[in-house]
MDAnalysis code that builds the backbone (N, CA, C; Angstrom):
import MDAnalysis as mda
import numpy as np

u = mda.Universe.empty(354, n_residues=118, atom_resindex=np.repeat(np.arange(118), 3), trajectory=True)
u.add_TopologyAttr("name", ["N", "CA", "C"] * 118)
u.add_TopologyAttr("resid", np.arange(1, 119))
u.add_TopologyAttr("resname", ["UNK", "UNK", "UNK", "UNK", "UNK", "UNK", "UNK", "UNK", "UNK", "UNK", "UNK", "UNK", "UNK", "UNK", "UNK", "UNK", "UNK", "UNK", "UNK", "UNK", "UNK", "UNK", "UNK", "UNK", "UNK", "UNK", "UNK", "UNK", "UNK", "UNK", "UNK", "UNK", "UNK", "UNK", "UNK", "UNK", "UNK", "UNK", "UNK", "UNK", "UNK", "UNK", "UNK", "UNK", "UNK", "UNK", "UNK", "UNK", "UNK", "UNK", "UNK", "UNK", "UNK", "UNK", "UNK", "UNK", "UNK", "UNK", "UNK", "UNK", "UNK", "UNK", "UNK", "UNK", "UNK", "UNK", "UNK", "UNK", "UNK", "UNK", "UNK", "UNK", "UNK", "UNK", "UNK", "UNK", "UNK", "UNK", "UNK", "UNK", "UNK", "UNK", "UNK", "UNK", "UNK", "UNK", "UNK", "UNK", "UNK", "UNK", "UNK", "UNK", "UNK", "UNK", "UNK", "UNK", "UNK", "UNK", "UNK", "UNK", "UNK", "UNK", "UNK", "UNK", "UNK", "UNK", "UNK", "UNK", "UNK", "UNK", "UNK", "UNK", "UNK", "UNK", "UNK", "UNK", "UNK", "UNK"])
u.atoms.positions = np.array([
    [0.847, -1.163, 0.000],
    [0.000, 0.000, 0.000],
    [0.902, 1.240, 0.000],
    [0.132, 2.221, -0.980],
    [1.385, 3.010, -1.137],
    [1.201, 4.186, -0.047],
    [2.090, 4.809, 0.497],
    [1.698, 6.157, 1.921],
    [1.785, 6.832, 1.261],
    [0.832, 8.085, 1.478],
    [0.776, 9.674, 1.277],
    [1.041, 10.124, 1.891],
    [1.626, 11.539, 1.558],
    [2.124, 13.031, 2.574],
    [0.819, 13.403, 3.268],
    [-0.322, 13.424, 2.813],
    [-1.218, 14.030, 3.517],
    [-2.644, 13.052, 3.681],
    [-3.099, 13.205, 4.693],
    [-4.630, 12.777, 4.495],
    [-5.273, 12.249, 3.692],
    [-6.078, 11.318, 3.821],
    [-6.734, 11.244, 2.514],
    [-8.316, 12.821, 2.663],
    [-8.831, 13.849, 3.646],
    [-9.467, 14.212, 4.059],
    [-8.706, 15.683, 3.164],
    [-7.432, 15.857, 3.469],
    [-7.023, 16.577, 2.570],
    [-6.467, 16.679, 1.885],
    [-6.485, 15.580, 0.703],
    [-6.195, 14.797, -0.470],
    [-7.914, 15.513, -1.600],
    [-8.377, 15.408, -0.174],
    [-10.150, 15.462, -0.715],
    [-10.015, 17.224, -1.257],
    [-9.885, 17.482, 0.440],
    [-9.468, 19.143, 0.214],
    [-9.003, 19.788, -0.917],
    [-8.231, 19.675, -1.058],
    [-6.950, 19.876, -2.526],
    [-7.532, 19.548, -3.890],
    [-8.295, 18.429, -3.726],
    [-8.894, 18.197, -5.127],
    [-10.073, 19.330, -5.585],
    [-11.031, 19.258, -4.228],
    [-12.045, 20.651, -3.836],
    [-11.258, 21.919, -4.200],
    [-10.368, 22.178, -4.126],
    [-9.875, 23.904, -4.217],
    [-9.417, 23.922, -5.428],
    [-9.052, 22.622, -6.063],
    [-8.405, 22.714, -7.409],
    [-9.599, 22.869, -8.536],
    [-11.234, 22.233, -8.330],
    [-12.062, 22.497, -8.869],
    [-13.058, 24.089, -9.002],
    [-12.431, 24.324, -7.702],
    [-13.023, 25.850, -7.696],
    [-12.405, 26.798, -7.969],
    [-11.265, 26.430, -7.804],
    [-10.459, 27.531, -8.803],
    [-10.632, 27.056, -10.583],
    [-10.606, 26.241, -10.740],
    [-11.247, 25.961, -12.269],
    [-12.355, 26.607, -12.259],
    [-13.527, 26.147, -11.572],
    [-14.741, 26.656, -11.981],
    [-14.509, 28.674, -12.116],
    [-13.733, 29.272, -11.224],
    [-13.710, 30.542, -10.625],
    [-12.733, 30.858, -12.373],
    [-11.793, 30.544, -12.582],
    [-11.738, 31.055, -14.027],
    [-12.126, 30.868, -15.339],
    [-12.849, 29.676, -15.081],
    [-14.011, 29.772, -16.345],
    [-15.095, 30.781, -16.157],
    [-15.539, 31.213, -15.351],
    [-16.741, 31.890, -14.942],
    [-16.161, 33.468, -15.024],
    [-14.571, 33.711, -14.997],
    [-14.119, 34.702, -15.247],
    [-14.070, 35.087, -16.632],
    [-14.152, 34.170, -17.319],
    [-14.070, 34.651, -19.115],
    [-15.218, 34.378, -19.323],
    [-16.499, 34.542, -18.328],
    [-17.418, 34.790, -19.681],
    [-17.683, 35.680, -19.942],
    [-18.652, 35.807, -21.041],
    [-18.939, 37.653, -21.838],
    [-19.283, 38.342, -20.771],
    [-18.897, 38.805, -20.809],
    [-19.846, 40.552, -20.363],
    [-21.177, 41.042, -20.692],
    [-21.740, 41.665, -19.846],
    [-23.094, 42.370, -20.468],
    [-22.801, 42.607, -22.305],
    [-23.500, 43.029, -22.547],
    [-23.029, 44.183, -23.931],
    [-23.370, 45.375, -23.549],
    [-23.297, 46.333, -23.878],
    [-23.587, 48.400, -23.364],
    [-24.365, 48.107, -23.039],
    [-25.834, 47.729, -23.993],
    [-27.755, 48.009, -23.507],
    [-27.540, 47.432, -22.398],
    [-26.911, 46.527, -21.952],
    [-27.487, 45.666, -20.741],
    [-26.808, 46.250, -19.516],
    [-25.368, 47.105, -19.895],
    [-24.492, 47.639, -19.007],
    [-25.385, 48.788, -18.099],
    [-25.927, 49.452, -19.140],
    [-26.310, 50.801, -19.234],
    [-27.484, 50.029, -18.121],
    [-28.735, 49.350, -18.383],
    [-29.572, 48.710, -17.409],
    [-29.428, 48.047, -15.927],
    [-27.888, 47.315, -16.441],
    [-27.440, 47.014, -14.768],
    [-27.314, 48.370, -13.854],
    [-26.196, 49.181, -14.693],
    [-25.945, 50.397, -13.758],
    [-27.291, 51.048, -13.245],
    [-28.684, 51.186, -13.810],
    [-29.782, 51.696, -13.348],
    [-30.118, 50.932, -11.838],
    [-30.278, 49.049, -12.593],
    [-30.945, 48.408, -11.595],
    [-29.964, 48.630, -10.142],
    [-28.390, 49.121, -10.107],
    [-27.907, 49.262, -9.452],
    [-27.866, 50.075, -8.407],
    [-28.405, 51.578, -9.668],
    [-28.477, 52.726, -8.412],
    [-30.041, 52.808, -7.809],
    [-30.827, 52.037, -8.520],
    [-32.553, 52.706, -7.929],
    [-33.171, 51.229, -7.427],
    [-32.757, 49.749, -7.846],
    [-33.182, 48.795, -7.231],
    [-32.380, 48.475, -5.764],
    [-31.191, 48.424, -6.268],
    [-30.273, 48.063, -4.917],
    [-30.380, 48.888, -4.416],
    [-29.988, 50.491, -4.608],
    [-29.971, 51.870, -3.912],
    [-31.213, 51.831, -2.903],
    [-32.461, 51.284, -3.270],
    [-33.680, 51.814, -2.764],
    [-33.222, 51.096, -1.201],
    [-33.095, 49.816, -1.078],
    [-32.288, 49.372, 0.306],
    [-31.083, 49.945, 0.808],
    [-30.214, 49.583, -0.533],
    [-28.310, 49.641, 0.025],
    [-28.316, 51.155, 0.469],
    [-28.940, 52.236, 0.226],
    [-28.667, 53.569, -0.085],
    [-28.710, 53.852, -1.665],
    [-28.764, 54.825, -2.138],
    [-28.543, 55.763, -3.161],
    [-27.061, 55.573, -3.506],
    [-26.665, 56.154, -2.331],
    [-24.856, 56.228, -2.017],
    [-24.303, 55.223, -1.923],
    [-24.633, 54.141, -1.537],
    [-24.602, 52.677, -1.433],
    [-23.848, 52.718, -0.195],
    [-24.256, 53.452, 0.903],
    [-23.590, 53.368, 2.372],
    [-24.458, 52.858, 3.520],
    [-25.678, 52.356, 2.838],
    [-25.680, 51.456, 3.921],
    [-27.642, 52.088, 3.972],
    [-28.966, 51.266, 4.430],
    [-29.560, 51.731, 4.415],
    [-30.668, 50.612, 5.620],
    [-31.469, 50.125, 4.761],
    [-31.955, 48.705, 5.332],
    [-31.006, 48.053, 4.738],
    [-30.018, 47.464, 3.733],
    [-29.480, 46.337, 3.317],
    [-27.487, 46.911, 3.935],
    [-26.831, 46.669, 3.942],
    [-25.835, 46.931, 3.969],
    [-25.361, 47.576, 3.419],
    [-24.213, 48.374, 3.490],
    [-23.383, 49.113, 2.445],
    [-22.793, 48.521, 1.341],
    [-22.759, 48.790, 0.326],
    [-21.758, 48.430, -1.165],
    [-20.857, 49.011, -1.488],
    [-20.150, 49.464, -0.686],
    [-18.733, 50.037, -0.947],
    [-17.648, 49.286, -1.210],
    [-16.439, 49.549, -1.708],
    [-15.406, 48.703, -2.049],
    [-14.800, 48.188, -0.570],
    [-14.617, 49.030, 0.176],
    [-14.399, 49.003, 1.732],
    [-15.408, 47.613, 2.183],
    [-16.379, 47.734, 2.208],
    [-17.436, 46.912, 2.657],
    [-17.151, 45.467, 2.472],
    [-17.417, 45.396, 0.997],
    [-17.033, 43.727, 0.359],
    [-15.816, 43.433, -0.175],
    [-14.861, 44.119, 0.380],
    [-13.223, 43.410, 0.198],
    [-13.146, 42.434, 0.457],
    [-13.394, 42.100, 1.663],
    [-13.270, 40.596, 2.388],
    [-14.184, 39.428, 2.131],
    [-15.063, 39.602, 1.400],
    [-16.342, 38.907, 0.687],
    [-15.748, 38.233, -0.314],
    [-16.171, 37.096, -1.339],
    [-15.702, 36.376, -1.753],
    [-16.472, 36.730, -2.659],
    [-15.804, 36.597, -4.249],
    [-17.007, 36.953, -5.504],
    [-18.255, 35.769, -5.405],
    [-17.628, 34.942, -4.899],
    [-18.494, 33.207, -4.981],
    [-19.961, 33.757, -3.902],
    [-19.374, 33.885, -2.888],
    [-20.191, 34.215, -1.972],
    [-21.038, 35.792, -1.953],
    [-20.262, 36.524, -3.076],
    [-21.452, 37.996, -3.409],
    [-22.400, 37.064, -4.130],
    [-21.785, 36.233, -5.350],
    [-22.655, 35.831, -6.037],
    [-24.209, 35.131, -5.930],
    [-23.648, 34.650, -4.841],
    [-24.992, 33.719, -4.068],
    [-25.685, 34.707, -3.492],
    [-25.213, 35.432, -2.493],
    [-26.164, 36.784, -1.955],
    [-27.269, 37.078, -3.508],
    [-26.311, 38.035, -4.229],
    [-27.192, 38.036, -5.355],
    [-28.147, 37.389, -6.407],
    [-27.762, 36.297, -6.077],
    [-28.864, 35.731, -7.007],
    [-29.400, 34.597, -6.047],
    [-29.495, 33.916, -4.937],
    [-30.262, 33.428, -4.259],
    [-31.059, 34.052, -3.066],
    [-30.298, 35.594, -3.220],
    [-30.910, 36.345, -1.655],
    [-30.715, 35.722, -0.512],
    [-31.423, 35.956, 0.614],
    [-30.627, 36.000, 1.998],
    [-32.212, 35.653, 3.023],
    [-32.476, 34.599, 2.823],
    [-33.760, 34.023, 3.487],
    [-33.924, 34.958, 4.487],
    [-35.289, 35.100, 4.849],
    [-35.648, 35.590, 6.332],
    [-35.271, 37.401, 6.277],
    [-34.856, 38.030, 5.707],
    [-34.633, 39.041, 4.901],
    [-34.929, 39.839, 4.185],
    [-34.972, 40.854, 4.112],
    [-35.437, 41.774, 2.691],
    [-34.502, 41.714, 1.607],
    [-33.802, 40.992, 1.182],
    [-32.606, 40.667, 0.598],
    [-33.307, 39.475, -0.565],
    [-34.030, 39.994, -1.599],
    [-34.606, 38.971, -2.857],
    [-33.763, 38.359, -3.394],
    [-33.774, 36.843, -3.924],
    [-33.335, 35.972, -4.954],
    [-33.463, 36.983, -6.212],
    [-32.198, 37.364, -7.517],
    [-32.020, 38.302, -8.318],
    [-31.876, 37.066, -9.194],
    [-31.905, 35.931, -9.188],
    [-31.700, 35.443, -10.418],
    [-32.706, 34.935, -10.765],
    [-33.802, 35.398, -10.905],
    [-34.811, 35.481, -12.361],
    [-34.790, 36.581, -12.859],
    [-33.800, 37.597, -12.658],
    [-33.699, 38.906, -13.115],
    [-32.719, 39.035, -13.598],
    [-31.860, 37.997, -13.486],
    [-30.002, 38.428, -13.603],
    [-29.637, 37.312, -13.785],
    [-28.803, 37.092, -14.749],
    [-27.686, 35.964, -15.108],
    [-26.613, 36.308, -14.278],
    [-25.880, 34.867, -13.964],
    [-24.979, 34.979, -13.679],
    [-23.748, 36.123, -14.217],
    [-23.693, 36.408, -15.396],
    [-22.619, 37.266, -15.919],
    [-22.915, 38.547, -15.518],
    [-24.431, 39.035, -15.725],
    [-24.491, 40.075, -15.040],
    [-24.504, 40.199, -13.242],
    [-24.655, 39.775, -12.810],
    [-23.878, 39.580, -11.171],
    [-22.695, 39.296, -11.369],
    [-22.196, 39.009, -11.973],
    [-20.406, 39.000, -11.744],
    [-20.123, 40.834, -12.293],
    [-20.831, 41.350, -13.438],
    [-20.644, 42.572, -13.840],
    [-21.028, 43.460, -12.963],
    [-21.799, 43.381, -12.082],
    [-22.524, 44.212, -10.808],
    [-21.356, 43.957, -10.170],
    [-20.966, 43.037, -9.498],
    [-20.159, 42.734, -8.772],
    [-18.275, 43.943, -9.001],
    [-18.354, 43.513, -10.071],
    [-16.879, 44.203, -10.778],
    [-17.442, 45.815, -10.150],
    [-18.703, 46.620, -10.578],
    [-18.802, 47.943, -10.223],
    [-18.771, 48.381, -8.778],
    [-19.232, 46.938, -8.345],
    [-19.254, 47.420, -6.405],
    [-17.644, 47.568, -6.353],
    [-17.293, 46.757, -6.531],
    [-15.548, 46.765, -5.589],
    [-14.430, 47.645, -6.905],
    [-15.278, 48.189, -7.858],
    [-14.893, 49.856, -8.395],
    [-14.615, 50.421, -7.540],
    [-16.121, 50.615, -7.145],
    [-16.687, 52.137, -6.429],
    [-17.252, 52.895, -7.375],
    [-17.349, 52.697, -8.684],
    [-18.430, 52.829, -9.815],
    [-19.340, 53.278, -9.524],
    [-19.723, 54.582, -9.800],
    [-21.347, 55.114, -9.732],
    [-22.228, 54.951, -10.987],
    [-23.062, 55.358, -11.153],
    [-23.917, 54.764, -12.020],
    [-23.659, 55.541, -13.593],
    [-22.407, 56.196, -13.475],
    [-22.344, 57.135, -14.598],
    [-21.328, 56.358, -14.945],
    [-20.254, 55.628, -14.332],
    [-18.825, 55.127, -14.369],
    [-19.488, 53.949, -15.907],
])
């Protein structure tokens, strides 16, 4: 029987981080909005999210969206916020409204600091 350096638990591990980092740069090359749709996110950004996050996006009923704010947030884990929402919450499931690409494109303007003109 042959011995390993590590675990088989984090043998498991390692295989897990090696798939999500795959998945995390495929999901990085996909398209982009195109303009029409850019131009629409940036709206749904400042007057749907705004109407909770703030206007300013500093914070209102929903949290702040500042670059400050979600540094430490994980795109994986904005992503889910955004498109599954946040049970028990005023925080809606966005993905019957939003593809994934556009939440990754929302995402890119929060940790800008992108206003709705940017």
């Amino acid at each position: 029987m042959r011995k390993y350096p590590f675990s088989r638990k984090a043998r498991r591990w390692s295989v897990g981080l090696s798939v999500a980092a795959i998945c995390l740069l495929a999901s990085s090359a996909q398209a982009a909005p195109d303009e029409a749709r850019k131009e629409e996110l940036r709206y749904l950004l400042e007057q749907d999210c705004g109407s909770c996050h703030g206007l300013t996006r500093k914070g209102g009923l929903g949290s702040p969206l500042l670059p400050e704010n979600v540094s430490e947030t994980s795109d994986e884990a904005l992503l889910e916020v955004i498109l599954e929402g946040i049970p028990g919450t005023p925080m809606p499931p966005w993905k019957f409204l939003l593809s994934r690409e556009d939440a990754v494109w929302l995402i890119e303007l929060i940790r800008k600091g992108v206003d709705h003109e940017g």
